[in-house]
C-alpha positions in Angstrom: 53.3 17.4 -3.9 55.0 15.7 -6.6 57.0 16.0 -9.2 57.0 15.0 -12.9 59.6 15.2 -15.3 58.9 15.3 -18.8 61.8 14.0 -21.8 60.3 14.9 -24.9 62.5 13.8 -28.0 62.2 16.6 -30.8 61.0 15.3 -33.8 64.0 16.7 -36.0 64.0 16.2 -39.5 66.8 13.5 -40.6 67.4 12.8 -36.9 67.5 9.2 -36.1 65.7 7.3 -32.8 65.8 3.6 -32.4 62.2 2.6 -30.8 63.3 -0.7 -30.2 66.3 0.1 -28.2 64.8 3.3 -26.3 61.6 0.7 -25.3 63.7 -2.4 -24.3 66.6 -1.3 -23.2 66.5 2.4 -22.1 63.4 2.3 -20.2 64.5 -0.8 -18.3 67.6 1.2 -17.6 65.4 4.5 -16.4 63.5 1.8 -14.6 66.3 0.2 -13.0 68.0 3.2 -11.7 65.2 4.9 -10.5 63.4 1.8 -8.9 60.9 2.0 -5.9 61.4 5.7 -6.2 59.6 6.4 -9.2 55.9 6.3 -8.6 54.8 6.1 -12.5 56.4 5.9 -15.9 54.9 6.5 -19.5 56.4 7.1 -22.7 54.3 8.6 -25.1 54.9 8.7 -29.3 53.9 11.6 -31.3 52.0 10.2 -34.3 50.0 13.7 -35.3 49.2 17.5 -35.0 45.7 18.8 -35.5 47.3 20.1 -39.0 47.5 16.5 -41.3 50.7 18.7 -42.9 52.6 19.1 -40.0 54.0 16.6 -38.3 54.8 15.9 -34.4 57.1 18.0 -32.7 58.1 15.3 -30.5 59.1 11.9 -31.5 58.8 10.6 -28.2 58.0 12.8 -24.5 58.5 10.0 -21.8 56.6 11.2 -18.5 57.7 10.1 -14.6 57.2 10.9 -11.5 58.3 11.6 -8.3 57.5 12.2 -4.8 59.5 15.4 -4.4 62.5 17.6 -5.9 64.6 16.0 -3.1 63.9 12.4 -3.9 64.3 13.2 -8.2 67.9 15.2 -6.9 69.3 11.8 -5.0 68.2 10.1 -8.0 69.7 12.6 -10.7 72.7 12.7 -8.4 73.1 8.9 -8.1 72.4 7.5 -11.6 71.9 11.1 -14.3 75.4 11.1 -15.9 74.3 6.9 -16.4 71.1 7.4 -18.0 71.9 10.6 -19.6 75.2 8.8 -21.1 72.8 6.0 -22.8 70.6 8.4 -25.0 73.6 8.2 -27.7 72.5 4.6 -27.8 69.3 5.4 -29.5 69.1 8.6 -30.9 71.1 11.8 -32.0 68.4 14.3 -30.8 68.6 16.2 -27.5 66.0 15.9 -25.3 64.1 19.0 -23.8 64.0 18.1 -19.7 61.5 19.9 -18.1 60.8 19.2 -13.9 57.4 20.1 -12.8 55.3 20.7 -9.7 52.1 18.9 -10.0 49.2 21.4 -9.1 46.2 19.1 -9.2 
């Protein structure tokens, strides 16, 4: 079964988030460090809510996956404190991670 992890970016008033970097330069270096290991990649921006007043709760949720806990660990353990490390490079939010066991 796989896994996916999801890195939504809250949408925090004032906060700041450089697109340009986090597309050019973070996600090369998620897909870098992850290579043949990571079966699919998406990053997603939060443009609306079904209330036109209210606006996204997430700037950004970026969506991978995996082929198992094990494989996202050696992955995590080899290159986290890398990738984690860049995020002050783009933005001055903390990200919500949340790892999840596909059921269908």
């Amino acid at each position: 079964m796989t896994i996916t992890v999801t890195v939504p970016y809250p949408n925090t008033p004032g906060s700041k988030f450089d697109m340009d970097y986090y597309l050019d330069t973070h996600l090369e270096l998620v897909g870098k460090c992850w290579g043949e290991k990571l079966i699919s990649a998406q990053a997603i921006k939060g443009i609306a809510t079904p209330d036109p007043s209210t606006p996204p709760p997430y700037q950004v949720v970026a969506i991978l996956q995996v082929e198992s806990l094990d494989v996202l660990n050696d992955v995590l353990n080899e290159h986290g404190a890398e990738i984690l490390g860049d995020i002050p490079n783009f933005t001055d939010v903390e990200p919500v991670i949340q790892i999840s066991e596909n059921l269908g």
